[in-house]
C-alpha positions in Angstrom: -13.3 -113.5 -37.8 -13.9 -116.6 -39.6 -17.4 -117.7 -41.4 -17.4 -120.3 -38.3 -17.3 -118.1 -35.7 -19.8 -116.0 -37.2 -22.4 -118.6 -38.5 -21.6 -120.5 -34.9 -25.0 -120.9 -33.2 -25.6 -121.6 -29.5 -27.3 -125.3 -29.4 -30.9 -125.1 -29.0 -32.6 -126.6 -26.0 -35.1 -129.0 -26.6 -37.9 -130.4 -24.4 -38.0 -134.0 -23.8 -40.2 -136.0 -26.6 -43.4 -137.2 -25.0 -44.3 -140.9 -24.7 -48.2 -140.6 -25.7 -50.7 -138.0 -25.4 -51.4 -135.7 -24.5 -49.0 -133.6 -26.4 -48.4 -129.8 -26.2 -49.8 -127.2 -28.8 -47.3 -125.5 -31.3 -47.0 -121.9 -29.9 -47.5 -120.8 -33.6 -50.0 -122.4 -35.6 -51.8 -124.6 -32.3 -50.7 -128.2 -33.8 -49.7 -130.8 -31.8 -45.8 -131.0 -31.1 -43.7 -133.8 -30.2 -43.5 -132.6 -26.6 -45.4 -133.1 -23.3 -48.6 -131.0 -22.5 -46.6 -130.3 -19.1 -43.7 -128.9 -20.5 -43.2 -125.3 -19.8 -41.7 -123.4 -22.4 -41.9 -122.8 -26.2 -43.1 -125.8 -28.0 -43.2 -125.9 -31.8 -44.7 -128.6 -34.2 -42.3 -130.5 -36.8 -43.0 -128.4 -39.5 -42.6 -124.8 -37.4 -39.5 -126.3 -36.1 -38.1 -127.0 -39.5 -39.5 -123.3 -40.9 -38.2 -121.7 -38.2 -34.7 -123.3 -38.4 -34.4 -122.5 -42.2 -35.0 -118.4 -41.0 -32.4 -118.8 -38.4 -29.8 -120.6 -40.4 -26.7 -118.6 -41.5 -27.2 -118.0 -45.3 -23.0 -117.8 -45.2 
């Protein structure tokens, strides 16, 4: 098995970017995200997004 395969990660699915308010709350620290408020799902601000992308990246 290659470092590829094994660092390969399934692309993440995002919600759509709102247009305006009102925007959805981070599911961790209650920010404001980037997303709709009627988006159902796991919503993370920019800066939980980015945290929880440097714990998930492969460290290779």
């Amino acid at each position: 098995m290659s470092d590829e395969d094994y660092c390969t990660i399934a692309e993440a699915v995002r919600p759509p970017k709102a247009d305006g308010p009102p925007y959805a709350d981070c599911v961790l620290c209650r920010e404001p995200t980037e997303y709709p408020e009627s988006y159902k799902g796991i919503t993370l601000c920019p800066v939980c997004e980015w945290q929880e992308a440097q714990r998930t990246a492969c460290s290779g």
